[in-house]
C-alpha positions as CSV (number, residue, x, y, z in Angstrom):
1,X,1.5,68.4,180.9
2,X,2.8,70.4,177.9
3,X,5.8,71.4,180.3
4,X,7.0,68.0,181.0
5,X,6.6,67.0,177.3
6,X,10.7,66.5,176.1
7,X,11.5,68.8,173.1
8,X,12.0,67.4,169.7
9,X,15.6,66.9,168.5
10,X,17.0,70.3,167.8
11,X,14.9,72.4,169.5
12,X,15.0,73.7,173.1
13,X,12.3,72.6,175.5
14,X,11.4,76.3,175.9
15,X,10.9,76.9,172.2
16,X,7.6,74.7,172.1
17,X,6.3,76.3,175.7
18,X,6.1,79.7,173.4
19,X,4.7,77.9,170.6
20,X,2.2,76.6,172.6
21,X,1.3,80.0,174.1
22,X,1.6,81.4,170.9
23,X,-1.2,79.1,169.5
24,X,-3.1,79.4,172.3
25,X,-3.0,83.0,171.5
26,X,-4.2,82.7,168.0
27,X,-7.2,80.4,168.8
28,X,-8.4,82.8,171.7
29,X,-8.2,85.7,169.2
30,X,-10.2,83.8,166.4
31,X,-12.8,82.6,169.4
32,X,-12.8,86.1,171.0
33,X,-13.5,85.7,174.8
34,X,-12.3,88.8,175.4
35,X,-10.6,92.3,173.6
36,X,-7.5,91.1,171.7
37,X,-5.7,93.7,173.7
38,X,-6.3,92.0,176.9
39,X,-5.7,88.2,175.3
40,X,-2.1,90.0,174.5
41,X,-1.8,90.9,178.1
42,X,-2.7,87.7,179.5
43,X,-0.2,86.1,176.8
44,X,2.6,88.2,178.6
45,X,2.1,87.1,181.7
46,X,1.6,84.0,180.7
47,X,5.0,83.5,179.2
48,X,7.0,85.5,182.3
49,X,5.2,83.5,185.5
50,X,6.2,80.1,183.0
51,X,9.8,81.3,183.2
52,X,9.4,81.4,179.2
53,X,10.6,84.8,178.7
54,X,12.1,87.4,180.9
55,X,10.4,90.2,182.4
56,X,12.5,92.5,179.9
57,X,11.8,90.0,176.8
58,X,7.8,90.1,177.2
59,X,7.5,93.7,177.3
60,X,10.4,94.1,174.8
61,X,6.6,93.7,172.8
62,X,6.3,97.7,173.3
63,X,9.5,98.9,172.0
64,X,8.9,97.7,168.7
65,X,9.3,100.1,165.9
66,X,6.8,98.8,163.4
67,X,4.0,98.7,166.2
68,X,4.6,102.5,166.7
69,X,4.3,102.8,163.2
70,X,0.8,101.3,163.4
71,X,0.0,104.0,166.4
72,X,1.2,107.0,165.0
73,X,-0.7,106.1,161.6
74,X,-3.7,106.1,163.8
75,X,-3.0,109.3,165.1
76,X,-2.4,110.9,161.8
77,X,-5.9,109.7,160.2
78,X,-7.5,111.2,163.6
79,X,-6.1,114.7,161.7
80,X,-8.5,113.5,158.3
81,X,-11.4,113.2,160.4
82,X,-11.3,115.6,162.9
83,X,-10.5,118.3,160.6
84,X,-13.2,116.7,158.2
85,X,-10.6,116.8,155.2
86,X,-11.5,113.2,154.3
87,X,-15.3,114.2,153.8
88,X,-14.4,117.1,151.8
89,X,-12.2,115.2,149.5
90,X,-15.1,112.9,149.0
91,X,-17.9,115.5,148.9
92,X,-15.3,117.0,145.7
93,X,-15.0,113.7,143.7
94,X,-19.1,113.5,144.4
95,X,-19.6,116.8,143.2
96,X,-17.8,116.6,140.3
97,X,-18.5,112.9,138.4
98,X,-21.7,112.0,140.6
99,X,-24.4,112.4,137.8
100,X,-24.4,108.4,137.4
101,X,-24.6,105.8,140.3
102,X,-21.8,104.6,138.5
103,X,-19.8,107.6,138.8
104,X,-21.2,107.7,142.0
105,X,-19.2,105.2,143.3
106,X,-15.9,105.9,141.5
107,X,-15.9,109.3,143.5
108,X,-16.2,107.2,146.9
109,X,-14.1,104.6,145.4
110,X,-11.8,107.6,144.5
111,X,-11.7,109.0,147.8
112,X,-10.6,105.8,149.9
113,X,-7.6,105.2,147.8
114,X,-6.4,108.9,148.4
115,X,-6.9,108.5,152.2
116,X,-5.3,104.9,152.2
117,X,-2.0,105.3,153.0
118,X,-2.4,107.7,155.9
119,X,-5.6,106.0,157.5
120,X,-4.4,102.0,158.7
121,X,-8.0,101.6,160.3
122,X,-10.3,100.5,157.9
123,X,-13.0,100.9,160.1
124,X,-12.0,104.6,160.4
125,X,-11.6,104.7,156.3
126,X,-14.2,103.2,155.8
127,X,-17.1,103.0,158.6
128,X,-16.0,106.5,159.5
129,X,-15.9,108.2,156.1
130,X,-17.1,106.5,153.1
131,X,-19.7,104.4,154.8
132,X,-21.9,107.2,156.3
133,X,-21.9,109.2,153.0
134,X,-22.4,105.9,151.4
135,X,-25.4,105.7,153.6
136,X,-26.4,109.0,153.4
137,X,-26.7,108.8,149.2
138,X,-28.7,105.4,149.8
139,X,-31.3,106.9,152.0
140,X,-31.8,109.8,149.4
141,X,-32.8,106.5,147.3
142,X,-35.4,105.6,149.7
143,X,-36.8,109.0,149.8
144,X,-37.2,109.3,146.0
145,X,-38.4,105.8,145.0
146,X,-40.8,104.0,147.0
147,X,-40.1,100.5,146.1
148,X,-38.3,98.5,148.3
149,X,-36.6,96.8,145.4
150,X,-35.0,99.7,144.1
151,X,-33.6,101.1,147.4
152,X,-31.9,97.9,147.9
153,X,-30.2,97.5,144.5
154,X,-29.3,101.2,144.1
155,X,-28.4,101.6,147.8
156,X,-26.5,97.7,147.8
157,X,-25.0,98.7,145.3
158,X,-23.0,102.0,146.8
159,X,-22.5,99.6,149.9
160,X,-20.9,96.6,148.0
161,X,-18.8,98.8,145.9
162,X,-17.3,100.8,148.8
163,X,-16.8,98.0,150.7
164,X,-15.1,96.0,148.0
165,X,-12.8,99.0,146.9
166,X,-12.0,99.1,150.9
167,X,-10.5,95.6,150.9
168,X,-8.4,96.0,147.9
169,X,-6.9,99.9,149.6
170,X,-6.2,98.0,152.5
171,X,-4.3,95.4,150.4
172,X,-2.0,98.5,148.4
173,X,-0.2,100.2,151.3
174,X,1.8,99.1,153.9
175,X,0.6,101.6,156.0
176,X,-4.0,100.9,154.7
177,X,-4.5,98.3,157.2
178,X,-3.1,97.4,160.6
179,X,-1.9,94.0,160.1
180,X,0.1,95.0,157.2
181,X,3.3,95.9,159.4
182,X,3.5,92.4,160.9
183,X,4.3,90.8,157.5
184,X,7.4,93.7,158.2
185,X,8.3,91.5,160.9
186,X,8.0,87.9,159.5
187,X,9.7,88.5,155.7
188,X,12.9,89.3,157.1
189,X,13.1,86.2,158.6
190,X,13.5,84.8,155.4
191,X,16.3,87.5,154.4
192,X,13.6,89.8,152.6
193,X,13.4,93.1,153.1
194,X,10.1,95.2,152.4
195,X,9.7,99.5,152.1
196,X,6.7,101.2,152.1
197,X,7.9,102.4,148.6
198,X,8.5,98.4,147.6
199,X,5.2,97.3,149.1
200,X,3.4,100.3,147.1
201,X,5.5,100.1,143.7
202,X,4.0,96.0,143.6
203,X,1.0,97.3,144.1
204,X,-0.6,100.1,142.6
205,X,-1.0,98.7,139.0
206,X,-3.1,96.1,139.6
207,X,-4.7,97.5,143.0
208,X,-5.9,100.6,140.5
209,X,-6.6,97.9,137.9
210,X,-8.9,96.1,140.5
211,X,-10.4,100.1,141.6
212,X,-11.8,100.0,138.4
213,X,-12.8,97.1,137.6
214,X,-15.1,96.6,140.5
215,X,-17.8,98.8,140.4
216,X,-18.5,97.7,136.8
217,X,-18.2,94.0,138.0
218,X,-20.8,94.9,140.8
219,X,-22.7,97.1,138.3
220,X,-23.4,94.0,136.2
221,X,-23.7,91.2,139.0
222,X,-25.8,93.4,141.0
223,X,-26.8,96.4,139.3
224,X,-28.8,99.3,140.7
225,X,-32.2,100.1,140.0
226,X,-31.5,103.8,139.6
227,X,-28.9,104.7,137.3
228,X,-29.2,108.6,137.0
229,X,-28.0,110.3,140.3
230,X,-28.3,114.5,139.5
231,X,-29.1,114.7,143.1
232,X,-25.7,113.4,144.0
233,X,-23.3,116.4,142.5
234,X,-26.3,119.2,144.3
235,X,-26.1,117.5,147.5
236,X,-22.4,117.1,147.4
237,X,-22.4,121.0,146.6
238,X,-24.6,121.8,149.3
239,X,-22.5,119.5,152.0
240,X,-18.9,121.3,151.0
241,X,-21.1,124.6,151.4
242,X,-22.0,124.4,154.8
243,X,-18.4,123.0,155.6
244,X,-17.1,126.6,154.3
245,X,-13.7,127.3,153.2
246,X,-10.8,125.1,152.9
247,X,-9.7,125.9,157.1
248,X,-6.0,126.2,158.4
249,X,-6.0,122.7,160.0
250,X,-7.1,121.1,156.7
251,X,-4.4,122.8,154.4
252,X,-1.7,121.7,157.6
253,X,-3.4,118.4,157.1
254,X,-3.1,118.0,153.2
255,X,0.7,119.3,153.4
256,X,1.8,117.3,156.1
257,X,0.2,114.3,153.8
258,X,2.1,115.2,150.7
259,X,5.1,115.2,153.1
260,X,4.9,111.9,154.6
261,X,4.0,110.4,151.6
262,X,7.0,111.4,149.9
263,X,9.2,110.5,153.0
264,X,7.9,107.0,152.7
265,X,8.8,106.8,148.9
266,X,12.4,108.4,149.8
267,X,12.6,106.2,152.5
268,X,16.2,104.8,153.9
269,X,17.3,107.3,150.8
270,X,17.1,110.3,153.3
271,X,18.0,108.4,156.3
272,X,14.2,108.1,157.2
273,X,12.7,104.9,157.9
274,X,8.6,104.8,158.1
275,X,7.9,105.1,162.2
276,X,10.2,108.0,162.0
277,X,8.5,109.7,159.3
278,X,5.6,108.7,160.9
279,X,6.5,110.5,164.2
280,X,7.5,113.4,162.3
281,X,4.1,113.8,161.0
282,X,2.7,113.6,164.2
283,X,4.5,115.9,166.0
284,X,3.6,118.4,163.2
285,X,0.2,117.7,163.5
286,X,0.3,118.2,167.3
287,X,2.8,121.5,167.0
288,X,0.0,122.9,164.3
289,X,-3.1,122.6,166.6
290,X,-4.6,120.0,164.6
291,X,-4.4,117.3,166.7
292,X,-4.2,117.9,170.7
293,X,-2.3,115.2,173.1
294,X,-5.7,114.6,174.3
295,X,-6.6,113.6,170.8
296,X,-3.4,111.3,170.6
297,X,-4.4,109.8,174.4
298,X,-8.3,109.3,173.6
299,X,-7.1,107.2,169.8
300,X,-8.1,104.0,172.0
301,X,-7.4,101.8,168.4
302,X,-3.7,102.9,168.6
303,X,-3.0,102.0,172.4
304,X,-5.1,98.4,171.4
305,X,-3.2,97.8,168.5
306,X,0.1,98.7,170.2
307,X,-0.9,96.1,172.6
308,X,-1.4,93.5,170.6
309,X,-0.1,94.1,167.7
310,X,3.3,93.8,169.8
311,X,2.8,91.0,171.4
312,X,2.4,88.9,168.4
313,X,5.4,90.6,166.8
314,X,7.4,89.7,169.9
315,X,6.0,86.5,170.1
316,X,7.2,85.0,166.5
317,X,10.3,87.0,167.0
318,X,11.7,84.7,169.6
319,X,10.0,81.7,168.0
320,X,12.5,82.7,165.7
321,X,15.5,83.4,168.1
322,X,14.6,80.2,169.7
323,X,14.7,77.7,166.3
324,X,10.9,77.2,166.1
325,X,10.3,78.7,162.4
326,X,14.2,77.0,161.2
327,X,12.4,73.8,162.3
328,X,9.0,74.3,160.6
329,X,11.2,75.3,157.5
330,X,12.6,72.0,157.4
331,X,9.7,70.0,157.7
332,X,7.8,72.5,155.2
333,X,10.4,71.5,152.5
334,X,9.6,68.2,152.2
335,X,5.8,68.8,151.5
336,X,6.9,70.6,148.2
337,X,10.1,68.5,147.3
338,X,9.7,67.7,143.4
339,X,7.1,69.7,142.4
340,X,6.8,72.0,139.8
341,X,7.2,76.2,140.7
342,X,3.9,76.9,138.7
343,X,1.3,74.1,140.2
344,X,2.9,74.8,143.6
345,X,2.2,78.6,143.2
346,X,-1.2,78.5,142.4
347,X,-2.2,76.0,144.9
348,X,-0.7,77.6,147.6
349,X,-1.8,80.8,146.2
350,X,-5.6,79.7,146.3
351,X,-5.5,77.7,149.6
352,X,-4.2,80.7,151.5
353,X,-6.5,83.3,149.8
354,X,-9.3,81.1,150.1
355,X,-8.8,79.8,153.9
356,X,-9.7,83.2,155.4
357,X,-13.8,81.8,155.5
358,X,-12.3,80.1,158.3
359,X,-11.1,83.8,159.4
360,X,-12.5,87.3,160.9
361,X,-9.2,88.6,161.5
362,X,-6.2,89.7,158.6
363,X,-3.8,90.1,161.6
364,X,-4.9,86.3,162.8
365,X,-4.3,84.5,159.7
366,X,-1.0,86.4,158.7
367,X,0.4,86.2,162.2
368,X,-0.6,81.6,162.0
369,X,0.1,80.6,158.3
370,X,2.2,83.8,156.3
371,X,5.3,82.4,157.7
372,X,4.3,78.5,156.6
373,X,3.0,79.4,153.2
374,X,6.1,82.0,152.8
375,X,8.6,79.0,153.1
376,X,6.4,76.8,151.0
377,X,6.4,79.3,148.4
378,X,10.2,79.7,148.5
379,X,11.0,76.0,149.1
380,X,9.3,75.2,145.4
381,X,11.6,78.3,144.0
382,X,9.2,81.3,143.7
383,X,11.2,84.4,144.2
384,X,11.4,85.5,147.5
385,X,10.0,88.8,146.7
386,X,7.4,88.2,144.8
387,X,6.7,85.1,147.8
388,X,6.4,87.9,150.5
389,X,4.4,90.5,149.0
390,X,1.9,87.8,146.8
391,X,0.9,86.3,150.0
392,X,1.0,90.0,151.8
393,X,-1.7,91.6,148.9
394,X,-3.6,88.1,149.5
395,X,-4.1,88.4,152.6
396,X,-5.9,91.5,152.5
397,X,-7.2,91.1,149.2
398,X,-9.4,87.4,150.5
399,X,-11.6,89.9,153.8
400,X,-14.0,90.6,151.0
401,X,-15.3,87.2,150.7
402,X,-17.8,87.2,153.7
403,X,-19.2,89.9,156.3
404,X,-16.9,89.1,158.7
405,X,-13.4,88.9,157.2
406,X,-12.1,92.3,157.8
407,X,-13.1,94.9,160.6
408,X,-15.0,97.0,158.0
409,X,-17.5,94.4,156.8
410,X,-19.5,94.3,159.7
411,X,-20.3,97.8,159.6
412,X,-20.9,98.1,155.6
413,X,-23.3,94.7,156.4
414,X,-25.4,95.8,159.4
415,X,-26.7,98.9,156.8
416,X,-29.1,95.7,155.6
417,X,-28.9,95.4,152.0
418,X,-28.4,92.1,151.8
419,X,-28.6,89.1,152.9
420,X,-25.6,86.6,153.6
421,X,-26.3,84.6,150.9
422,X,-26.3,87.4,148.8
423,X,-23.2,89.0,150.2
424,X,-21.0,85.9,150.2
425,X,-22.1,85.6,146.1
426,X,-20.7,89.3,145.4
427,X,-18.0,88.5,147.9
428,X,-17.0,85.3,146.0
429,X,-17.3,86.9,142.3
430,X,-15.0,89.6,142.9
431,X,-12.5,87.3,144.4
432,X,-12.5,85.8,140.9
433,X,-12.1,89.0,139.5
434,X,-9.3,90.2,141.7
435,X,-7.2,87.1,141.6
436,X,-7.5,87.1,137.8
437,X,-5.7,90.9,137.7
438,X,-3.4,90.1,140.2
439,X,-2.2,86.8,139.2
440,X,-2.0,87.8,135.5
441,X,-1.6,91.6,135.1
442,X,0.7,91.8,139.3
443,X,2.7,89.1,137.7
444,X,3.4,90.8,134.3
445,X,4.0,94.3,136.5
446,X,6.2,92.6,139.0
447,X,8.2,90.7,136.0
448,X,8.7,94.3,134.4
449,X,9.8,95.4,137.8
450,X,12.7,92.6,137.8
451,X,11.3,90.8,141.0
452,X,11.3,87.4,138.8
């Protein structure tokens, strides 16, 4: 019995009971039996009727600030879509540089980096915004060319692109995706410290870099059939016609964005951290009318994500507390002992991008091997900065290999433009093309930045 199993030298006998639970944890969330919410749960009670952790320790899980971060993010891209300010922002970019399938695109591409920072679903970014009018321009395809062939490369096309650009959004703010806070969490075990401002600043020259780059990667790997859209920009005017004016709710919604976006880049400047600001702009939002409590109480992917997204946090905070993660450092060390910065970088670079086929979950694989490949990455003397956030953009950046790897893709691949072949061969190509800016152009940005 794993109980009665005497605890290697160093290490309390309780430490590996938590390790073992926390494993567990991670293998029933990759096999998923059940809601990760309720695996969380059991995971709780798991570690309180073992005499693991207190009563007070296991659901210390809930008072965690950068969990609440996560929930009142949610709550604040409920504002975008209920008060259909994400639509009209997109509706706009279509309107204006839509003539081209090409342009096409860069207006939806356009309009999920703008709602990024404020939306940390990516299912609600993208399956909730950009995919239906995504799917809406593809059908208007269907309708004006008969053949098969062209509805699927035109419409694909739109699909791959948006999906694509919704990986790499997810990957440029800490507050695009919801596992993004957790690596918040791990770092500063390793004495690093991450902002929202920091996390951004690394990332938006080559995230915008990759923005462009990808539809014209897609456009020449899988071009469309059509190429002309003047449909687009009409039907885009008609659509932000029969939304009428700019309402009260929207301009709230707008201004409270440029508030908290600002906040976040002021930061610990002002005395703010980011679930503060984040509170603030939800209590705005509910003072205004946009949002109601009943809003904030029927945001079922907040109270879920609090759930587990606490429990993990709380989890690999006492593995911590309790020696676990000095241990693994130890042993970690000795795996990278005498080899060069440069070869160790890139191997470990491309084995942790590249193990997430093995993954459906960002949260899953940050929350079993960030940690690991963090102290690997420090132990062979890459800055510990440029350690964190490398492996933080890569984890992100790697769900747009295959149809599963981030909650998004499922939606963008049940529209039934391709095939998994098909999709895993884009998937694969843009990889190529994303770790090529980010290894070469991120590096140069984050040398000029002084992180090296």
């Amino acid at each position: 019995m794993l109980w009665n199993v005497p605890a290697p030298t160093g290490v309390d006998l309780k430490a590996w009971h938590l390790f073992g639970i926390f494993i567990t944890t991670i293998i029933a969330i990759i096999l998923n039996p059940m809601p990760i919410g309720a695996i969380a749960l059991f995971s709780i009670l798991v570690c309180i009727i073992t005499h693991t952790l207190t009563l007070h320790q296991a659901l210390s899980a809930f008072s965690i600030d950068i969990a609440w971060l996560v929930v009142f993010a949610f709550f604040i891209s409920r504002g975008f879509i209920k008060t259909g300010l994400g639509k009209r922002i997109a509706y706009y970019f279509i309107s204006k540089i839509g003539k081209s399938t090409l342009g096409l695109s860069y207006g939806l591409v356009l309009t999920d980096f703008i709602l990024s920072p404020m939306i940390p679903s990516v299912t609600a970014r993208g399956g909730g915004i950009i995919f239906p009018i995504a799917k809406a321009l593809s059908d208007e395809y269907e309708k004006n060319n008969p053949s098969r062939k062209d509805k699927n490369h035109s419409g694909g096309f739109l699909i791959q692109v948006c999906f694509q650009s919704n990986v790499v959004t997810s990957a440029m703010f800490l507050t695009a995706m919801a596992g993004n806070p957790l690596v918040l969490k791990l770092a500063p075990q390793f004495g690093i410290d991450i902002s929202w401002e920091t996390w951004a600043l690394g990332a938006i020259v080559p995230g915008i870099i990759s923005l462009l780059l990808i539809p014209l990667v897609i456009y020449l790997i899988y071009p469309p059939s059509v190429k002309s859209t003047e449909n687009a920009p009409r039907l885009a005017k008609q659509a932000l016609k029969e939304m009428g004016k700019i309402t009260k709710h929207e301009v709230v919604m707008l201004l409270t964005f440029i508030l908290l976006i600002t906040l976040w880049i002021l930061d610990y400047r002002i005395g703010f951290n980011a679930t503060t600001t984040a509170l603030l702009g939800f209590c705005i939002l509910i003072i205004s009318g946009v949002l109601s409590w009943n809003d904030a109480l029927s945001e079922k992917g907040a109270w879920d994500t609090l759930t587990w997204f606490g429990t993990l946090v709380m989890m690999s905070g006492f593995l911590k507390e309790f020696g676990i993660m000095a241990w693994i450092g130890v042993q970690m060390e000795h795996l990278v002992a005498g080899k060069g910065m440069m070869l160790t970088m890139v191997v470990i670079g491309l084995l942790y991008f590249y193990v997430h086929y093995f993954f459906a979950s960002i949260t899953a694989k940050i929350t079993v091997l960030y940690s690991t490949f963090l102290m690997l990455l420090i132990s062979a003397g890459v800055p510990k900065l440029v350690s964190a956030l490398a492996l933080a953009y890569f984890s992100s950046l790697a769900a747009g290999l295959t149809h599963y790897g981030i909650s998004s893709a499922p939606v963008f691949f049940g529209a039934g433009y391709f095939n998994t072949k098909t999709w895993w061969k884009v998937g694969f190509l843009v990889s190529l093309v994303n770790l090529a800016v980010w290894a070469t152009i991120g590096s140069a940005w984050w040398y000029a930045l002084g992180w090296w």
